[in-house]
C-alpha positions as CSV (number, residue, x, y, z in Angstrom):
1,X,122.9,189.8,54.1
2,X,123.4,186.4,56.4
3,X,120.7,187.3,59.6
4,X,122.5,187.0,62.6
5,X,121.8,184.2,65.5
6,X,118.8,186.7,67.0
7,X,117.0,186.9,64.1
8,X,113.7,184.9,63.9
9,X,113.4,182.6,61.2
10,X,112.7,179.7,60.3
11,X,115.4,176.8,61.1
12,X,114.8,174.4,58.2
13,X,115.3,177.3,55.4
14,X,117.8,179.1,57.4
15,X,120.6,177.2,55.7
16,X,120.1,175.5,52.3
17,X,120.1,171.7,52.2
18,X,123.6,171.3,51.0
19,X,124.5,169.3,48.4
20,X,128.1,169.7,48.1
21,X,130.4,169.0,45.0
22,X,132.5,165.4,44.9
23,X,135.7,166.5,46.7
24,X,138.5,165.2,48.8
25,X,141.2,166.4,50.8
26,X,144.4,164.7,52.7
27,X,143.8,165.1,56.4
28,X,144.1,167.8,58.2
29,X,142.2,169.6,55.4
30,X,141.9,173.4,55.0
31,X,138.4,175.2,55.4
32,X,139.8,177.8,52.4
33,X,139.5,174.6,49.9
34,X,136.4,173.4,51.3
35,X,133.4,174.0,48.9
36,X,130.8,175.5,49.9
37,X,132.9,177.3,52.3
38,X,130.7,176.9,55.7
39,X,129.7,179.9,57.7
40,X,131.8,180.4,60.5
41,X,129.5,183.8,61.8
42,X,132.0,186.0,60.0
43,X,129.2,188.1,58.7
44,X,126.4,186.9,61.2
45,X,127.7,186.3,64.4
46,X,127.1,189.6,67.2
47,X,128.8,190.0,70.3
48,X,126.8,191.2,73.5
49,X,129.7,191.3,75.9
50,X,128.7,187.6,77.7
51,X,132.2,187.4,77.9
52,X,133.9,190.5,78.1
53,X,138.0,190.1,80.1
54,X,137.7,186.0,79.9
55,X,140.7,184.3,78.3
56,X,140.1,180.9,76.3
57,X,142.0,178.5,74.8
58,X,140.3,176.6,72.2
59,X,142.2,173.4,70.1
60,X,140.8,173.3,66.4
61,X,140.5,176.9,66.2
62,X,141.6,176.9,62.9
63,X,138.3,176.1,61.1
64,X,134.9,174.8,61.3
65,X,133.5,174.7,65.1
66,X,136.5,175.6,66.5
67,X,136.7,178.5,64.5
68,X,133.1,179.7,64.7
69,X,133.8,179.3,68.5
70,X,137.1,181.4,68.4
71,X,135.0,184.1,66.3
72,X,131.9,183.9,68.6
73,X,134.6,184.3,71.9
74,X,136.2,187.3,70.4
75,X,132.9,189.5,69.5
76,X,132.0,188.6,72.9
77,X,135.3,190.1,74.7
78,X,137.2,187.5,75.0
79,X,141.2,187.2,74.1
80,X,142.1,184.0,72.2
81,X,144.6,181.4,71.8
82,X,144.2,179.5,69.0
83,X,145.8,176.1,68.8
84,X,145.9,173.9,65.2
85,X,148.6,171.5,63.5
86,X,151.2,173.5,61.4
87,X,149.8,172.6,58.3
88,X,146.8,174.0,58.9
89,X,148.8,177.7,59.9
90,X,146.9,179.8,57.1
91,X,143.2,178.6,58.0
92,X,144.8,179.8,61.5
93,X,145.9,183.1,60.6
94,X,142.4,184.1,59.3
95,X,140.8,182.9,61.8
96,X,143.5,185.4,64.3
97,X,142.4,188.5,62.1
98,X,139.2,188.5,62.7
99,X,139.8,187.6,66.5
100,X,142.1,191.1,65.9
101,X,139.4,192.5,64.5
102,X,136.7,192.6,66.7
103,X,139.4,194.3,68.9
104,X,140.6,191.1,71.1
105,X,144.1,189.7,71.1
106,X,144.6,186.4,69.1
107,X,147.1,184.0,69.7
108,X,148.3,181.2,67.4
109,X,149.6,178.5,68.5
110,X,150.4,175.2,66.2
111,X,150.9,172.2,68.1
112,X,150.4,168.6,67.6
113,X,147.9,167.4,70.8
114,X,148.5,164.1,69.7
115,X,151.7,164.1,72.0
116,X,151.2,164.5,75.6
117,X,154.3,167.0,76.1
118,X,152.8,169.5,73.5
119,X,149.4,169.6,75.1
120,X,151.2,170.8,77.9
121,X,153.7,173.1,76.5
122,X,150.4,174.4,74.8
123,X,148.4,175.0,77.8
124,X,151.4,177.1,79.2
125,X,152.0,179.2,76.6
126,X,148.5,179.9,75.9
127,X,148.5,181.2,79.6
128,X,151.6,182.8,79.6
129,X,150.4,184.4,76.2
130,X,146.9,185.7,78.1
131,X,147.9,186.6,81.4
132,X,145.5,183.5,82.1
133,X,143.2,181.1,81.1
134,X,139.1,181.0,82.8
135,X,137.9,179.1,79.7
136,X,139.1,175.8,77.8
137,X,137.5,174.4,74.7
138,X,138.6,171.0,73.5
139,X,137.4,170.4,70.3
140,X,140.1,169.2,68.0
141,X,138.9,165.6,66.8
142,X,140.1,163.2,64.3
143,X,137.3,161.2,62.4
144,X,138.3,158.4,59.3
145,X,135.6,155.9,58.0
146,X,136.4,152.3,58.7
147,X,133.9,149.9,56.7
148,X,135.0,146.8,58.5
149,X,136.5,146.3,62.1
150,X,139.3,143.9,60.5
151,X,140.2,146.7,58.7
152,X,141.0,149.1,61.1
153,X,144.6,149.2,62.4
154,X,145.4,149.5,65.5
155,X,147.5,152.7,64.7
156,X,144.7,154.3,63.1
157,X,142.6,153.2,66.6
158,X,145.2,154.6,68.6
159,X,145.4,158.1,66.6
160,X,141.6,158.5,67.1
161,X,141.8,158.1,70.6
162,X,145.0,160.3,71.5
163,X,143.5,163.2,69.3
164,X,139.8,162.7,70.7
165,X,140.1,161.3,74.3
166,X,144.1,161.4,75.4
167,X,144.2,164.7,74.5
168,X,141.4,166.4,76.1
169,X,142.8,164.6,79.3
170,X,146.6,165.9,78.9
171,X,145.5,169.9,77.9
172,X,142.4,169.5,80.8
173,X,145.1,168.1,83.7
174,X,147.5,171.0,82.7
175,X,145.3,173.4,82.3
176,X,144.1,173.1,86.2
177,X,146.5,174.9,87.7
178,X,145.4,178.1,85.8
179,X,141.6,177.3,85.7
180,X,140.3,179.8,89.0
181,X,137.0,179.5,89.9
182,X,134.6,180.8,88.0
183,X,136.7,179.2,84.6
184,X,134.6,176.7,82.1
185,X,135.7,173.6,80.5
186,X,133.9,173.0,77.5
187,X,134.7,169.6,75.4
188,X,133.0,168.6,72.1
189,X,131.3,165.3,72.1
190,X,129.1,164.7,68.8
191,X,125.3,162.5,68.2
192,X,127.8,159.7,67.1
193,X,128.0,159.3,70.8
194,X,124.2,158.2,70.8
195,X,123.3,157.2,67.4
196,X,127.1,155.7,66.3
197,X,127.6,155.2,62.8
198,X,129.1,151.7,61.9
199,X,131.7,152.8,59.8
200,X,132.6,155.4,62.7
201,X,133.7,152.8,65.5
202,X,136.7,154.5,67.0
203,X,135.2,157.7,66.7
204,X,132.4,157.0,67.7
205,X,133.8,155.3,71.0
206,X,136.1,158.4,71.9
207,X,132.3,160.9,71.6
208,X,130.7,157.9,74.3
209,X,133.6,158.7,76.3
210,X,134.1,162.2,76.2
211,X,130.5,162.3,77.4
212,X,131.4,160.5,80.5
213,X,134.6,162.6,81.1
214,X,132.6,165.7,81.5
215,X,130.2,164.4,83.5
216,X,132.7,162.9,85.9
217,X,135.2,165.7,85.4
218,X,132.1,168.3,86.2
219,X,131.1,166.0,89.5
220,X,134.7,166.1,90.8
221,X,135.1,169.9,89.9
222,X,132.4,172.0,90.7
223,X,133.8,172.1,94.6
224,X,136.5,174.2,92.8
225,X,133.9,176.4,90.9
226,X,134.8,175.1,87.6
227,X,131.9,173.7,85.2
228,X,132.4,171.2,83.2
229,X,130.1,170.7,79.9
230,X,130.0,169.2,76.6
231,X,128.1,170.2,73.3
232,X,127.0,167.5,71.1
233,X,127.2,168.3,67.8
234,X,125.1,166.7,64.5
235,X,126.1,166.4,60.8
236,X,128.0,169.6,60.7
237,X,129.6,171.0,57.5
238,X,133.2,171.2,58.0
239,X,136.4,170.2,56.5
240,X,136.0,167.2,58.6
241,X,133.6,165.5,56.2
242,X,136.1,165.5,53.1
243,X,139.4,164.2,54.6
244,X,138.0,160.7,54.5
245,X,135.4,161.3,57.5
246,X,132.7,160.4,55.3
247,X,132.8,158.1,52.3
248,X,133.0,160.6,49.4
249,X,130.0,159.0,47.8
250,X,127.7,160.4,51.1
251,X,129.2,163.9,50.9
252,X,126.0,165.0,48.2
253,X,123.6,164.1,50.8
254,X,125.1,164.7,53.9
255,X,122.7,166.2,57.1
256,X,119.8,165.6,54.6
257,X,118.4,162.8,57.1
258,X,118.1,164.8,60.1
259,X,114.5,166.5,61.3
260,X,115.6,169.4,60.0
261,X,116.6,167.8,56.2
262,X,119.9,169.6,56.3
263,X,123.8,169.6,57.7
264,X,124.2,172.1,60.4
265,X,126.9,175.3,59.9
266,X,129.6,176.3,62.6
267,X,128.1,179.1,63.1
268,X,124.9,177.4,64.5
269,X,127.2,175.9,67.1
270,X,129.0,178.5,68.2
271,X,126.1,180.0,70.6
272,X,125.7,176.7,72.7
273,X,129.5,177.0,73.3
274,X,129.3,180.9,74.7
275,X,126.4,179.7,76.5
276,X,128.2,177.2,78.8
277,X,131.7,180.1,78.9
278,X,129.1,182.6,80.2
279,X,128.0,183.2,83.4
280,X,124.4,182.9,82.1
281,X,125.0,178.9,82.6
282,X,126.2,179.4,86.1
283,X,124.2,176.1,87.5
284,X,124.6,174.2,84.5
285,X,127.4,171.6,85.1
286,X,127.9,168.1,83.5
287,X,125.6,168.8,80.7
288,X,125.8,167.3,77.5
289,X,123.6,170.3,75.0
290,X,122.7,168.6,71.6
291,X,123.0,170.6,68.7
292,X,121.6,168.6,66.2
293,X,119.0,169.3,64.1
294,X,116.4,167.5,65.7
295,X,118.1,163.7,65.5
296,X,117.0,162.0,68.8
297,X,119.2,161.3,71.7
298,X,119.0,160.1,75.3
């Protein structure tokens, strides 16, 4: 049976060292072809009632973190809207049963936040769909390897940063109006803000400024009662990896060069994120939490 995030263990053998099969899959990619399938808490993750009534929307709720998050939320007591691209509507539904099942309401929501206008048609109906919103997550990112600069068009730049950075801004701004006090924004910047890989240039760039965003955004807010934060994820196993975020030749080894010698799981995430929804970080605002493994940052 998979402990759940109380137990005490020890964090290096908690997870195997992955060394995952040669696979690849066109972008967006679906967590139910993903192999190993990565733990998303389904069987591990309990609920204390941290956020019992709260309403959260959370982009990328579909699979990995996103979904862990969405998971985490609902045994928690929170209701969920789920928001993911279309093609991505049966990693979705799964995700909305278990939401169901741990007795909260899910709501799915495919969208393309790409496009300003359906970030905020999003944000309304997520609202309209809770009776409210108190919690936002943006986490949705788009990552594609780049070896060389010349090589990266300036359509592919531009996709990175309207998915990473534009979007976070559109769903943020519209979300405002139904953010009361009390509400938490929580955005999801990555160590590649820190420690940037060099085939990672755009992506990299959009985690640097999400990291300033929040801390900005969390400055300018907190007279409103809303906190601002970020989580900083490491080498995380997630569908992300095999729809050309990583060269495929990596994908055996990947995480195996952090402290720790191994990729994180979702559902090692997912805690840090209910920490900064919860009340329990009620003076915490413009922090940046690194869930990493151990991998340095500033």
């Amino acid at each position: 049976m998979t402990n759940d995030q109380y137990t005490f263990d020890n964090p290096k053998t908690r997870y195997d060292a992955l060394s995952p099969p040669g696979q690849h899959q066109p972008e967006p990619g679906l967590d139910s072809r993903l192999r190993p399938r990565p733990d998303l808490g389904e069987q591990s993750y309990r609920g204390t009632g941290r956020l019992t009534g709260r309403r959260a929307l959370i982009t990328g709720a579909d699979s990995g973190i996103g979904a862990a998050v969405a998971i985490a939320f609902a045994r928690e007591g929170a209701d969920v809207a789920l928001a993911y691209l279309p093609s991505e509507q049966s990693d979705a539904a799964r995700i909305a049963e278990l939401v169901r099942s741990a007795g909260r309401e899910a709501v799915l929501l495919p969208c393309d936040i790409s496009v300003n206008e359906e970030c905020t048609r999003l944000v309304d109906d997520a609202a309209n769909a809770l009776g409210g919103l108190d919690i936002l997550v943006n986490n949705a990112g788009k990552q594609v390897y780049c070896e060389k600069l010349e090589d990266l068009a300036d359509d592919a730049f531009d996709a990175t940063l309207r998915t990473n950075v534009y979007a976070m801004f559109w769903i943020t701004k519209a979300a405002l109006k139904h953010l009361p006090a009390g509400s938490s924004i929580i955005n999801t910047t990555s160590v590649q803000a820190y420690k940037p890989s060099p085939i990672l240039v755009d992506y990299a760039t959009t985690k640097a400024a999400i990291n300033a965003f929040t801390k900005a955004l969390g400055a300018q807010l907190a007279e409103r009662g809303i906190r601002v934060n970020a989580v900083a994820p490491g080498p995380v196993w997630t569908v992300l990896q095999v729809t050309d975020g990583q060269p495929p030749e990596k994908i055996a080894a990947f995480g195996h060069d952090t402290p720790l010698g191994r990729a994180g799981q979702p559902a090692e995430m997912a805690p840090a994120y209910v920490f900064l929804a919860s009340s329990e970080s009620s003076y915490v605002i413009g922090e940046t939490l690194n869930a990493n493994g151990g991998m340095p940052t500033p």
